[in-house]
PDB file of N, CA, C and O in Angstrom:
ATOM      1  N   UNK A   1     124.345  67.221  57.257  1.00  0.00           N
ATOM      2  CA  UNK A   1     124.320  68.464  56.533  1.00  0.00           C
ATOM      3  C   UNK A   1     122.899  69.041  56.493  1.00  0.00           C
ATOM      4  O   UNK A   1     122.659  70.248  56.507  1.00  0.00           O
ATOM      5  N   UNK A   2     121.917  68.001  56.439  1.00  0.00           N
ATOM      6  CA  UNK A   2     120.466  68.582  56.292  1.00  0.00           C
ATOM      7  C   UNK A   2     120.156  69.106  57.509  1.00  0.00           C
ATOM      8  O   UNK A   2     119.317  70.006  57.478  1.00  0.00           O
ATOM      9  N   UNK A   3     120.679  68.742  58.781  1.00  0.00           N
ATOM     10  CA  UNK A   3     120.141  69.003  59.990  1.00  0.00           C
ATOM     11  C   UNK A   3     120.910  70.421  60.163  1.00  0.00           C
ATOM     12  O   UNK A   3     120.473  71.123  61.075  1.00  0.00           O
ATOM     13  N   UNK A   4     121.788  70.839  59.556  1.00  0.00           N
ATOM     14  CA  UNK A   4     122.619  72.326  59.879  1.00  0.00           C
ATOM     15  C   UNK A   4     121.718  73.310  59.341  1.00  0.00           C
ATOM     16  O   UNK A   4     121.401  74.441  59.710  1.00  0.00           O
ATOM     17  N   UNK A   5     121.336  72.459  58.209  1.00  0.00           N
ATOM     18  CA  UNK A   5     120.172  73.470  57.564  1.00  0.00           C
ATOM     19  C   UNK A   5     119.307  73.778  58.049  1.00  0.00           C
ATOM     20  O   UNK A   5     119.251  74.944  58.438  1.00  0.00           O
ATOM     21  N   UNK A   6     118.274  72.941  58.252  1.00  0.00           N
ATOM     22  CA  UNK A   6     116.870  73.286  58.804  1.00  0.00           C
ATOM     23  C   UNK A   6     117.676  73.675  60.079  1.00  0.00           C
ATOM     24  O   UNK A   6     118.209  74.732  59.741  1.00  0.00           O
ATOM     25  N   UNK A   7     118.047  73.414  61.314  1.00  0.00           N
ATOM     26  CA  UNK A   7     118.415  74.018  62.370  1.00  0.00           C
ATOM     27  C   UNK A   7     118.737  75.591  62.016  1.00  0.00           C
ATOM     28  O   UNK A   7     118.195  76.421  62.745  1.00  0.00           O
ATOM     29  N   UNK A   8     119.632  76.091  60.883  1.00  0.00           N
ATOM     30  CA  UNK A   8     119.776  77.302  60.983  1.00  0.00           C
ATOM     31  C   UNK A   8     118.939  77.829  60.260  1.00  0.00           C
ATOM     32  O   UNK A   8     119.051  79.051  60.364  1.00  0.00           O
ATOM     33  N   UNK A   9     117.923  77.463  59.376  1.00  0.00           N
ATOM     34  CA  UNK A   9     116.500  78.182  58.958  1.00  0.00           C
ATOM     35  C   UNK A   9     115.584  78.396  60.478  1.00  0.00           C
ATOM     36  O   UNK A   9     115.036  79.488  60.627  1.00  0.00           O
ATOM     37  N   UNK A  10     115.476  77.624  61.283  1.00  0.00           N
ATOM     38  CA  UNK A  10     114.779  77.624  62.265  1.00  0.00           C
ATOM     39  C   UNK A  10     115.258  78.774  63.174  1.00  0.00           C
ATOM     40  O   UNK A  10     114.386  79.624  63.350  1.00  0.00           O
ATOM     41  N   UNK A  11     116.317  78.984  63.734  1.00  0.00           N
ATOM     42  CA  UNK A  11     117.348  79.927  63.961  1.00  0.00           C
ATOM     43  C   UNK A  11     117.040  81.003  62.955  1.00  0.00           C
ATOM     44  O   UNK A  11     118.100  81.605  63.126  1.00  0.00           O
ATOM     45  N   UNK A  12     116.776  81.308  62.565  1.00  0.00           N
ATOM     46  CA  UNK A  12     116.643  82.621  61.575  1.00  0.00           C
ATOM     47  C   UNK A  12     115.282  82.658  61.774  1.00  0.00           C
ATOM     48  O   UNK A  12     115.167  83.510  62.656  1.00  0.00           O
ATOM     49  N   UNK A  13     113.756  82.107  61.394  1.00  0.00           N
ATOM     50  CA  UNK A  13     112.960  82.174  61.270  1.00  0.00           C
ATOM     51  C   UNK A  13     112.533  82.859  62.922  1.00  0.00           C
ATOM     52  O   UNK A  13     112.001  83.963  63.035  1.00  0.00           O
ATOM     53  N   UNK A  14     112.837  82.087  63.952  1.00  0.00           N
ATOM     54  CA  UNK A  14     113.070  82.572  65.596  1.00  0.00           C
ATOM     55  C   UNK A  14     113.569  84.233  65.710  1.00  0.00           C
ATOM     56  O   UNK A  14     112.916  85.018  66.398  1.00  0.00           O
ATOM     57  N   UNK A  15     114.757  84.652  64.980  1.00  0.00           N
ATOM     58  CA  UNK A  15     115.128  85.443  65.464  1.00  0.00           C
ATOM     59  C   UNK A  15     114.230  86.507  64.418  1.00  0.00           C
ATOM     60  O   UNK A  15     113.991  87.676  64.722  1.00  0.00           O
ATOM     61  N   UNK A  16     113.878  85.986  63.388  1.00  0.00           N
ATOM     62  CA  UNK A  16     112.776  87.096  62.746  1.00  0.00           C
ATOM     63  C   UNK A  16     111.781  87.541  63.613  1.00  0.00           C
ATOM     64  O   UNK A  16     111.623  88.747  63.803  1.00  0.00           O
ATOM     65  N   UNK A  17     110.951  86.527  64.270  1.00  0.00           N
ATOM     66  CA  UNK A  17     110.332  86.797  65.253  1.00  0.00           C
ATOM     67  C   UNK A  17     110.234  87.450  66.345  1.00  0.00           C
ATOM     68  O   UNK A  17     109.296  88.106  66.796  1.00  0.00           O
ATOM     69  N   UNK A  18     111.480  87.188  66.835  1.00  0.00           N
ATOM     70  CA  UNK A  18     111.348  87.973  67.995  1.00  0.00           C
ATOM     71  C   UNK A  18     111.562  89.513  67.899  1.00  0.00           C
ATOM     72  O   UNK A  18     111.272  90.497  68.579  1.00  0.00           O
ATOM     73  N   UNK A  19     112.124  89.286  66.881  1.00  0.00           N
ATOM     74  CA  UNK A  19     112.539  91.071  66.027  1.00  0.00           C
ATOM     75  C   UNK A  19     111.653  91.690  65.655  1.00  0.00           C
ATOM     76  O   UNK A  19     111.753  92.916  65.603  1.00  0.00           O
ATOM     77  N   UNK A  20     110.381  90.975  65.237  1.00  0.00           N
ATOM     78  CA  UNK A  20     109.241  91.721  64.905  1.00  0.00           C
ATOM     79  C   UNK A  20     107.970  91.967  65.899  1.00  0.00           C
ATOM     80  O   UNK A  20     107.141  92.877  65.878  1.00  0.00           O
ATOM     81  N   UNK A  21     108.116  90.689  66.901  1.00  0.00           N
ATOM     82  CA  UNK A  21     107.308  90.664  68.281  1.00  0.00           C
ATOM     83  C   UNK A  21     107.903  92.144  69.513  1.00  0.00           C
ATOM     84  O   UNK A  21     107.286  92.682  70.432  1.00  0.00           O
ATOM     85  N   UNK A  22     109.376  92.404  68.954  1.00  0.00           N
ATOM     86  CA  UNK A  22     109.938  92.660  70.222  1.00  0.00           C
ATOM     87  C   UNK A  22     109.192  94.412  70.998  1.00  0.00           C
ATOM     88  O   UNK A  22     109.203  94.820  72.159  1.00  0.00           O
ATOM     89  N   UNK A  23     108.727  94.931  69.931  1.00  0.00           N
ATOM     90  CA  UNK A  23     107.569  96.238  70.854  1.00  0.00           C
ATOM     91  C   UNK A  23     106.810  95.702  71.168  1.00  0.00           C
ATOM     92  O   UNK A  23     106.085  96.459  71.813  1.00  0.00           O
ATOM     93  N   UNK A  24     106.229  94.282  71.133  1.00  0.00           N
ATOM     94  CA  UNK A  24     104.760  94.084  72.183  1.00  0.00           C
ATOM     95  C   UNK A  24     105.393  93.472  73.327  1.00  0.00           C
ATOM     96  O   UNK A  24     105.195  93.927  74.453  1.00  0.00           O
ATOM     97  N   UNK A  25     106.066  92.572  73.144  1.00  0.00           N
ATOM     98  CA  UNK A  25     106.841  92.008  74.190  1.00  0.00           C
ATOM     99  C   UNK A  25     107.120  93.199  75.115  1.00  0.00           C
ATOM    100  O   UNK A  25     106.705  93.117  76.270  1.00  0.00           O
ATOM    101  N   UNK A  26     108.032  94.710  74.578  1.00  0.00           N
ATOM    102  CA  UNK A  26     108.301  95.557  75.682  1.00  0.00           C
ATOM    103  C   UNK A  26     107.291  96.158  76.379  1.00  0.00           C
ATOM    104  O   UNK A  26     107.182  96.339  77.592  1.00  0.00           O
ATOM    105  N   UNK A  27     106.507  96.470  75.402  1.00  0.00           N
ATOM    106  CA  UNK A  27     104.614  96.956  75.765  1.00  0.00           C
ATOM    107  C   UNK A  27     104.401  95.870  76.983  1.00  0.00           C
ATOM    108  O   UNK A  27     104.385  96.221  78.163  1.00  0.00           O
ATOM    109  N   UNK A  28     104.281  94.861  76.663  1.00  0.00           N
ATOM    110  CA  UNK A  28     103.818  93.746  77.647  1.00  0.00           C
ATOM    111  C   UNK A  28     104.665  93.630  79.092  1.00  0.00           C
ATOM    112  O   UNK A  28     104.292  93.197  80.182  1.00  0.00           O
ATOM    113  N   UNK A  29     105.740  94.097  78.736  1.00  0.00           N
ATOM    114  CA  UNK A  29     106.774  93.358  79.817  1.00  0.00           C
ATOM    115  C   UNK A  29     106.153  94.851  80.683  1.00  0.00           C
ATOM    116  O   UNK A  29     105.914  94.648  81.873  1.00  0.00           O
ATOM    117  N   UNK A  30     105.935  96.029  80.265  1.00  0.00           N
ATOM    118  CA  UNK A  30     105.622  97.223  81.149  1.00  0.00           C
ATOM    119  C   UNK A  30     104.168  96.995  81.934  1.00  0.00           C
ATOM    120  O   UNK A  30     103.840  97.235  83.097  1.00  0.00           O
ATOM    121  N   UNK A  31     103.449  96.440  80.827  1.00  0.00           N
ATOM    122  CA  UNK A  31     101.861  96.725  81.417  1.00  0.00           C
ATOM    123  C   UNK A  31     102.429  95.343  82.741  1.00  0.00           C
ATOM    124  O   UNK A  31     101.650  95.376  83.694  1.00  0.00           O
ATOM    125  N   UNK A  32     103.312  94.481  82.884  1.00  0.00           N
ATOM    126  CA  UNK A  32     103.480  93.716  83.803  1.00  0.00           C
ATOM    127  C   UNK A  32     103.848  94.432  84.953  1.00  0.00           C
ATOM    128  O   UNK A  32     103.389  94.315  86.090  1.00  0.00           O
ATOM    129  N   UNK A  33     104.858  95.303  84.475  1.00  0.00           N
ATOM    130  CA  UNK A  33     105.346  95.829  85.597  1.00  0.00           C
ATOM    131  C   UNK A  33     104.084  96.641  86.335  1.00  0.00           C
ATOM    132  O   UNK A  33     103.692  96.375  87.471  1.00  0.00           O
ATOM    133  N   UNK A  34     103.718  97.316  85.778  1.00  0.00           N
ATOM    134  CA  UNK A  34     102.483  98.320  86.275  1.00  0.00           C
ATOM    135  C   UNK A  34     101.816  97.856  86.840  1.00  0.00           C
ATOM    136  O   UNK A  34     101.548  98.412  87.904  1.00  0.00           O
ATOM    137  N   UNK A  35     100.984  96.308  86.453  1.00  0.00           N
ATOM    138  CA  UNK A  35      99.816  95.413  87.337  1.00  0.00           C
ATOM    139  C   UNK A  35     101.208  95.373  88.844  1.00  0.00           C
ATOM    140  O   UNK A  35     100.906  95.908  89.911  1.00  0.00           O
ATOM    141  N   UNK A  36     102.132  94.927  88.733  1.00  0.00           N
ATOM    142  CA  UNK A  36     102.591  94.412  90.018  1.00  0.00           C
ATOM    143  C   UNK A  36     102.481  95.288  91.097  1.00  0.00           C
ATOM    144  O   UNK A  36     102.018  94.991  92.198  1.00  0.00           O
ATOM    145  N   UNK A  37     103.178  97.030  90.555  1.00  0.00           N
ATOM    146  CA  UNK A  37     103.142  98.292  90.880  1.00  0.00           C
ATOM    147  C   UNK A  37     101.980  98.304  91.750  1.00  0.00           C
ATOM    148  O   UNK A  37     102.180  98.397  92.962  1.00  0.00           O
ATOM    149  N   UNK A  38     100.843  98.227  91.324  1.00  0.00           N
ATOM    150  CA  UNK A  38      99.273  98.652  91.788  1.00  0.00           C
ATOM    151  C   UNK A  38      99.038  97.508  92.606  1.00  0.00           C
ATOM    152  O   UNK A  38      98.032  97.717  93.284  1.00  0.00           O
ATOM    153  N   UNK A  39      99.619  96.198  92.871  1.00  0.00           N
ATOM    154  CA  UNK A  39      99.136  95.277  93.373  1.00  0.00           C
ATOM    155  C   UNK A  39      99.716  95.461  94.706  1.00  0.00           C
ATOM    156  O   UNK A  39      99.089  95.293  95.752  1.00  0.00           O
ATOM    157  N   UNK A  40     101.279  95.910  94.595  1.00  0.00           N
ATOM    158  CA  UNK A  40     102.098  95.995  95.767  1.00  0.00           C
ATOM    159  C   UNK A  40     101.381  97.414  96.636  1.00  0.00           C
ATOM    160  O   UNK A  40     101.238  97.412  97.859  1.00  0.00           O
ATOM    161  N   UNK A  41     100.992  98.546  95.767  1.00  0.00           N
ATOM    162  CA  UNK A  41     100.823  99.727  96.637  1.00  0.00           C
ATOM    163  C   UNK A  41      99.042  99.283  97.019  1.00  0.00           C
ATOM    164  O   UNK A  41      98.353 100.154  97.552  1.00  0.00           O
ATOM    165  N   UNK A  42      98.665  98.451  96.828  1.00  0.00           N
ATOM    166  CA  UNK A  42      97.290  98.420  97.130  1.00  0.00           C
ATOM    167  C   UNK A  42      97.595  97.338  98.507  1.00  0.00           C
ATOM    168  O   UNK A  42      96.928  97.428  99.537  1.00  0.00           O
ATOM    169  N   UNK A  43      98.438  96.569  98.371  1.00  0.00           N
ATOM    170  CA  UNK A  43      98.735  95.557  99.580  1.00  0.00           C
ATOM    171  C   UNK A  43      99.504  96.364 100.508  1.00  0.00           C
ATOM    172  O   UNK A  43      99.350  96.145 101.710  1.00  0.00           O
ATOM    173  N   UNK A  44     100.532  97.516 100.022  1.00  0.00           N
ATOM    174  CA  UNK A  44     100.886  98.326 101.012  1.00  0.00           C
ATOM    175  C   UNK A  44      99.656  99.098 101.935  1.00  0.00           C
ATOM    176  O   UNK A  44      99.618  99.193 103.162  1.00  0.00           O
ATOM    177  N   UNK A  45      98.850  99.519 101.122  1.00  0.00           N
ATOM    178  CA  UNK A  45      97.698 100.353 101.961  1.00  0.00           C
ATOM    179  C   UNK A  45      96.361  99.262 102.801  1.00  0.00           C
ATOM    180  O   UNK A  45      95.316  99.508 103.403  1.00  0.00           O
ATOM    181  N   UNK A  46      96.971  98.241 102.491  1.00  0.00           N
ATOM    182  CA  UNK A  46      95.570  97.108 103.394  1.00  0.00           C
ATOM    183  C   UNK A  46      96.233  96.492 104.368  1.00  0.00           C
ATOM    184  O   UNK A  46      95.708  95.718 105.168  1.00  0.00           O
ATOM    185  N   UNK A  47      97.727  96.889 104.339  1.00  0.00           N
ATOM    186  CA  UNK A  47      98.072  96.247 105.847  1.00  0.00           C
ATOM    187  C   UNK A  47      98.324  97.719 106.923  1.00  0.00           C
ATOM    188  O   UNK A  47      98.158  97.566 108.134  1.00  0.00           O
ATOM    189  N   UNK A  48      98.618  98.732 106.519  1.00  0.00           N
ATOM    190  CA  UNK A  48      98.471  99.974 107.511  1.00  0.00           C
ATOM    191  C   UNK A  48      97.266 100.652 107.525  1.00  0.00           C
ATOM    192  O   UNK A  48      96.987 101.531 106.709  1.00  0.00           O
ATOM    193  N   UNK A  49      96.328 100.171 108.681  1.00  0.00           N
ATOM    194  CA  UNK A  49      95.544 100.842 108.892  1.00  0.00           C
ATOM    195  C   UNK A  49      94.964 102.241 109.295  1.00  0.00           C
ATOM    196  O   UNK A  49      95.822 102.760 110.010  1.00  0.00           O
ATOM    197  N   UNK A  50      94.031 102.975 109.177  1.00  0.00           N
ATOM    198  CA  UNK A  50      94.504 104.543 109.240  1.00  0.00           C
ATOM    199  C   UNK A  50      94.457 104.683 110.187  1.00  0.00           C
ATOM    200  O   UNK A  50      93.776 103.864 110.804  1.00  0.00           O
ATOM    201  N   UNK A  51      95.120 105.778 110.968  1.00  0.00           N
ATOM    202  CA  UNK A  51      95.206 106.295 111.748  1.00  0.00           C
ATOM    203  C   UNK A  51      93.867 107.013 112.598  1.00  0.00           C
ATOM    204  O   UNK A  51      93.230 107.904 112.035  1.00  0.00           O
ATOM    205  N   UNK A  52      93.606 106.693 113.576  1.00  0.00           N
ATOM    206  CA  UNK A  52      92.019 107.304 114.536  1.00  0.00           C
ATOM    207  C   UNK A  52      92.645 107.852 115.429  1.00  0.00           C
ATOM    208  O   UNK A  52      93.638 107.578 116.103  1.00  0.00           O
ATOM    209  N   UNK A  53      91.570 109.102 115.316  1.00  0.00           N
ATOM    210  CA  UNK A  53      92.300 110.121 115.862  1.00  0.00           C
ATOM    211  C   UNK A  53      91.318 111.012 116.561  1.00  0.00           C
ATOM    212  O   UNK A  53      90.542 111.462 115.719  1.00  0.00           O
ATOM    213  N   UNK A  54      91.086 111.376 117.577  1.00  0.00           N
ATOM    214  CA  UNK A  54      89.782 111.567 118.796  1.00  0.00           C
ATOM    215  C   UNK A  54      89.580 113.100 118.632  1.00  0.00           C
ATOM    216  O   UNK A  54      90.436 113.894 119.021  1.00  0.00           O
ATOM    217  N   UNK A  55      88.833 113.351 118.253  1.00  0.00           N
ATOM    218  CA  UNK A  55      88.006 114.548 117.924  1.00  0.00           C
ATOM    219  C   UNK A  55      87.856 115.098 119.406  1.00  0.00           C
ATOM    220  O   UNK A  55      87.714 114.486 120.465  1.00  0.00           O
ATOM    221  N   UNK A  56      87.957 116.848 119.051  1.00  0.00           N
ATOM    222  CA  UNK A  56      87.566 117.554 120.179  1.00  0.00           C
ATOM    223  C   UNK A  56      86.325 118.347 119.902  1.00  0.00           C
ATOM    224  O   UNK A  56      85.957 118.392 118.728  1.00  0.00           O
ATOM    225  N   UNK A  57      85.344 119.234 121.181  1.00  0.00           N
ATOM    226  CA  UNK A  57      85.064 120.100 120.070  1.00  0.00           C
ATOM    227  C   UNK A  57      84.897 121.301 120.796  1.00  0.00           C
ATOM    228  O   UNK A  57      84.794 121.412 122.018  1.00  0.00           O
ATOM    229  N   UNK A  58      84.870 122.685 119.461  1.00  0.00           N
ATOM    230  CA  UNK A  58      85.620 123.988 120.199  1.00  0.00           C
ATOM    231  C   UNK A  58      84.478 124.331 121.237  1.00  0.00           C
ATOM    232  O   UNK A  58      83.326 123.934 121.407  1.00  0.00           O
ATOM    233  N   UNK A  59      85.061 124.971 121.670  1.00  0.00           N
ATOM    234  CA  UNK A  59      84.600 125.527 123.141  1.00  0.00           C
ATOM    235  C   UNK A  59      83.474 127.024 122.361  1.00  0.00           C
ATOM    236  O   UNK A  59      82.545 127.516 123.001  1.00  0.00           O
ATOM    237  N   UNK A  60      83.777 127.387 121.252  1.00  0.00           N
ATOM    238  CA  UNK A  60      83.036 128.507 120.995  1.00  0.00           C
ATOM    239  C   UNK A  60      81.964 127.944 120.325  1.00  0.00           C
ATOM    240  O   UNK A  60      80.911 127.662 120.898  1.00  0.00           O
ATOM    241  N   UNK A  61      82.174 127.758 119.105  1.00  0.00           N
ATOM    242  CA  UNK A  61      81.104 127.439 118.064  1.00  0.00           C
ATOM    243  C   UNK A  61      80.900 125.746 118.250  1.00  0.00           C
ATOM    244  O   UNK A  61      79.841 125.247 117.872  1.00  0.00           O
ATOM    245  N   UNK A  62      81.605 125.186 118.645  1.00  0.00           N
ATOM    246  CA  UNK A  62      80.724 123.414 118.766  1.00  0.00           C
ATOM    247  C   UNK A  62      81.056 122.394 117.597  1.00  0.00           C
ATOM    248  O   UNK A  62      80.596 121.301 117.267  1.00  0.00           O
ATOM    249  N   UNK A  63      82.026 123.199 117.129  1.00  0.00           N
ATOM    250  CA  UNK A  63      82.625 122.327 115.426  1.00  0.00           C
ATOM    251  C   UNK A  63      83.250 121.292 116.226  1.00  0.00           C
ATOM    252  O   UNK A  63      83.801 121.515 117.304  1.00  0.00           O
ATOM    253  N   UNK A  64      83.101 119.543 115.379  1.00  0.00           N
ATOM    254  CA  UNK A  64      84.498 118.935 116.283  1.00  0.00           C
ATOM    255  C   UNK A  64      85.455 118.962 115.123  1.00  0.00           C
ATOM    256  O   UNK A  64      85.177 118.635 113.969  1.00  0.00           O
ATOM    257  N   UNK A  65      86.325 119.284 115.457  1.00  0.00           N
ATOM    258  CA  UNK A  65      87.745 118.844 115.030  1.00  0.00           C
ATOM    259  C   UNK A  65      88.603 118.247 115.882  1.00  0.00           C
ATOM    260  O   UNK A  65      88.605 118.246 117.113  1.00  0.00           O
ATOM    261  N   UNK A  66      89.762 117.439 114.653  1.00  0.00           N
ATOM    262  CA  UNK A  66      91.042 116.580 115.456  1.00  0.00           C
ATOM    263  C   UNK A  66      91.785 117.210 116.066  1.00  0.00           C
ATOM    264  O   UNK A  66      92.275 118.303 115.779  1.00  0.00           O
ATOM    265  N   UNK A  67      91.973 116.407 117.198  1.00  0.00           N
ATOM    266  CA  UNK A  67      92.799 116.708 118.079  1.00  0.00           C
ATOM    267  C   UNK A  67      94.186 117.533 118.003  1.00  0.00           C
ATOM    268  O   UNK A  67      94.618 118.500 118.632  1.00  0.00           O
ATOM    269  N   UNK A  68      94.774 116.607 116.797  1.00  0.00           N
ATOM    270  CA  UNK A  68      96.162 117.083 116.311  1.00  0.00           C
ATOM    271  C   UNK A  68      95.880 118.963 115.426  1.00  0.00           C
ATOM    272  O   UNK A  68      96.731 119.847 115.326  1.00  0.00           O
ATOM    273  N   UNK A  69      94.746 118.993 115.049  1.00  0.00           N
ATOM    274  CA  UNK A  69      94.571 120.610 114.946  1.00  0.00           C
ATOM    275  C   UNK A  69      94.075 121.685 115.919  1.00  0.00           C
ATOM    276  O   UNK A  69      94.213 122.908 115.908  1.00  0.00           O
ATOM    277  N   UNK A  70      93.503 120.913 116.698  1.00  0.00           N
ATOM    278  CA  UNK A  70      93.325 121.898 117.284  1.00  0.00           C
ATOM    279  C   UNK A  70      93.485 122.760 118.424  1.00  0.00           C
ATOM    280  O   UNK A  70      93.928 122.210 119.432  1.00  0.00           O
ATOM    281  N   UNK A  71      93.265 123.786 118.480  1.00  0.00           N
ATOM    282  CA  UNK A  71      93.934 125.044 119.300  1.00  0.00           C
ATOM    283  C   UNK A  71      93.631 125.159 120.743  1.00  0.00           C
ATOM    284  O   UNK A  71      92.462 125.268 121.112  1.00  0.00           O
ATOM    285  N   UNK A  72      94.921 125.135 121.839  1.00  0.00           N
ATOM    286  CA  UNK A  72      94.530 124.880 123.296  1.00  0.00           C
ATOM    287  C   UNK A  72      94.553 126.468 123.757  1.00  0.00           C
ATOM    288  O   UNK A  72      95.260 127.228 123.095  1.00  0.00           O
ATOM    289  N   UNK A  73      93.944 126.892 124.662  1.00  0.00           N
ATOM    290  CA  UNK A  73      93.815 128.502 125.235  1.00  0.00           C
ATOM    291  C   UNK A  73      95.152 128.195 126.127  1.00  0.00           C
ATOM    292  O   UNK A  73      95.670 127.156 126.534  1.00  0.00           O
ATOM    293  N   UNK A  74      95.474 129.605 126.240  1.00  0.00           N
ATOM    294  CA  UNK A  74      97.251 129.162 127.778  1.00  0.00           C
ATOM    295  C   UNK A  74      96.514 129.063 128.974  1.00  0.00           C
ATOM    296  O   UNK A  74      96.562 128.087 129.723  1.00  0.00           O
ATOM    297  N   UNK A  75      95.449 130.641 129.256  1.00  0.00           N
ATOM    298  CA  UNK A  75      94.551 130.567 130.187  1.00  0.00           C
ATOM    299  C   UNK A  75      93.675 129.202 130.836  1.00  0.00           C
ATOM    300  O   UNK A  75      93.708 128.939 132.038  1.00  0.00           O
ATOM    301  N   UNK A  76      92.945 128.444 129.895  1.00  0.00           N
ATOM    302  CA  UNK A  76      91.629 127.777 130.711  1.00  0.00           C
ATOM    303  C   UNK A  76      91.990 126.471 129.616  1.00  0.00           C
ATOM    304  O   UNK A  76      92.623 126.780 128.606  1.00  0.00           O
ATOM    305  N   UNK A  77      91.643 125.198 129.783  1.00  0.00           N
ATOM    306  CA  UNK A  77      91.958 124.431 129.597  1.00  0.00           C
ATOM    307  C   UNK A  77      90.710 123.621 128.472  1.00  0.00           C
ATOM    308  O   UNK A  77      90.190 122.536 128.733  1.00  0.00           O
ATOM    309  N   UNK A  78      90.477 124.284 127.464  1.00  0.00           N
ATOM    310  CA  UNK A  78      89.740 124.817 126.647  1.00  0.00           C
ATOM    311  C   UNK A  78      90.649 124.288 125.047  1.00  0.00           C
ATOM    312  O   UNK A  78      91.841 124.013 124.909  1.00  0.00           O
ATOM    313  N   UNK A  79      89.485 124.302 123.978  1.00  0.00           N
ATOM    314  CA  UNK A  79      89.938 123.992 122.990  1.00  0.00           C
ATOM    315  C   UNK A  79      89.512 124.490 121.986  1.00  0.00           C
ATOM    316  O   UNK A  79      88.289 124.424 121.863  1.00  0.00           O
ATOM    317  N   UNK A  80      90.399 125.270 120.723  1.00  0.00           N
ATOM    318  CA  UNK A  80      89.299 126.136 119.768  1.00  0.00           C
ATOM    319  C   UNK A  80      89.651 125.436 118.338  1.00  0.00           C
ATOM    320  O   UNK A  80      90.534 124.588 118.206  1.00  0.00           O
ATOM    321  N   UNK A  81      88.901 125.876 117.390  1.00  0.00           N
ATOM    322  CA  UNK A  81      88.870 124.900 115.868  1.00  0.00           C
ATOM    323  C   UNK A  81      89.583 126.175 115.107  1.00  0.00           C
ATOM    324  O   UNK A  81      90.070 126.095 113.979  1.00  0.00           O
ATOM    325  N   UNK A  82      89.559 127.437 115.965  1.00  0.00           N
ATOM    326  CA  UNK A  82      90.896 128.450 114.613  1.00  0.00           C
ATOM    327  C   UNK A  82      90.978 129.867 115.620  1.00  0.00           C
ATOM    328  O   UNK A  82      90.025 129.829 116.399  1.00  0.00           O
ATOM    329  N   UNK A  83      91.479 130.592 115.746  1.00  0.00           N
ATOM    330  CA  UNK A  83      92.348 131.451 116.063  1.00  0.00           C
ATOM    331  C   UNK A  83      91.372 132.642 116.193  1.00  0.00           C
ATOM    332  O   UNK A  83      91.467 133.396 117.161  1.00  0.00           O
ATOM    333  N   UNK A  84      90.365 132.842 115.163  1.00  0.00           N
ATOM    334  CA  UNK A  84      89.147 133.433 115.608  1.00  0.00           C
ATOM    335  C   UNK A  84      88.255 133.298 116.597  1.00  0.00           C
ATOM    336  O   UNK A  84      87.813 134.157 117.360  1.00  0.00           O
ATOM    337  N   UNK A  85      87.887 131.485 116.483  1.00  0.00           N
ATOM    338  CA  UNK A  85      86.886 131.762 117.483  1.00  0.00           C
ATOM    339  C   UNK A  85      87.360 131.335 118.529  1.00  0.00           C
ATOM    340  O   UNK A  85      86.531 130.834 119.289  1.00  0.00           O
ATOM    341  N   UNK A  86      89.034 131.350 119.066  1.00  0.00           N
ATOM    342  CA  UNK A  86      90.014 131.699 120.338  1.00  0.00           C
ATOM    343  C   UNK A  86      89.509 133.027 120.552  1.00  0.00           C
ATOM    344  O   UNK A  86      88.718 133.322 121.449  1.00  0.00           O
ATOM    345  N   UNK A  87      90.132 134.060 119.448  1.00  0.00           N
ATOM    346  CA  UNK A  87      89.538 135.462 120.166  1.00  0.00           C
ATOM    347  C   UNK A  87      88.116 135.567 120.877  1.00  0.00           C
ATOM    348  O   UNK A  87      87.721 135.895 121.995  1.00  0.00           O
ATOM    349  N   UNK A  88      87.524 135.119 119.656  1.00  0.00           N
ATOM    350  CA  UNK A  88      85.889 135.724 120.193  1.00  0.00           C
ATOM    351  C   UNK A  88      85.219 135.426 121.502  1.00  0.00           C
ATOM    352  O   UNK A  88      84.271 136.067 121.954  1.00  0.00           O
ATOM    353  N   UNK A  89      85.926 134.163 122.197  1.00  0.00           N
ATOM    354  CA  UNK A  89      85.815 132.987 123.485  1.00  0.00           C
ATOM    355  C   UNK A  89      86.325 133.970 124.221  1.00  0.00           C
ATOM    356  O   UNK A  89      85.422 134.514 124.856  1.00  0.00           O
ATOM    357  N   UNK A  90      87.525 134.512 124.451  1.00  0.00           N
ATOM    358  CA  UNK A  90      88.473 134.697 125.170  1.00  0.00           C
ATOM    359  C   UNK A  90      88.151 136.527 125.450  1.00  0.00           C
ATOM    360  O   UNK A  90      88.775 137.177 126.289  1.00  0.00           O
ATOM    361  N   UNK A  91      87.391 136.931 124.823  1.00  0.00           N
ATOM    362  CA  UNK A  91      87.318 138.463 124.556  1.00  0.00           C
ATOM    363  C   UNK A  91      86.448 138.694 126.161  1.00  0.00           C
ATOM    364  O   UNK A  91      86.104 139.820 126.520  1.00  0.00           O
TER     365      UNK A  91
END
């Protein structure tokens, strides 16, 4: 009979606890999630390395820019950094 007792004081005293712990616990269980969050997107970005990408440079003014921007003439086989200094080349 004594052991029903203290067992269910203990049982009560537990569940007080956790009832009164239970916003840090959720606080906690988030700031967990978040460290993992930042750990995974930081390990996502250290195994894909960036992308290199071979610079041209314009035929008018001498800027280099990437390849993937920039502007080929139809005429001459030529490369411009914007649409202006295509005209001004080409005039």
């Amino acid at each position: 009979m004594k052991f029903i007792i203290v067992a269910s004081l203990i049982t009560v005293l537990l569940l007080f606890l956790v009832w009164k712990l239970r916003p840090y616990l959720l606080v906690l269980r988030e700031a967990m999630r978040f460290m993992s969050e930042i750990k995974r997107t930081a390990d996502a970005r250290r195994t894909t390395p960036p992308k290199r990408e071979s610079l041209v440079r314009c035929a008018s003014c001498g800027v280099l820019v990437p390849s993937s921007r920039a502007l080929a003439s139809r005429r001459l086989s030529v490369v411009y950094c914007s649409e202006s200094c295509m005209r001004q080349r080409e005039r």
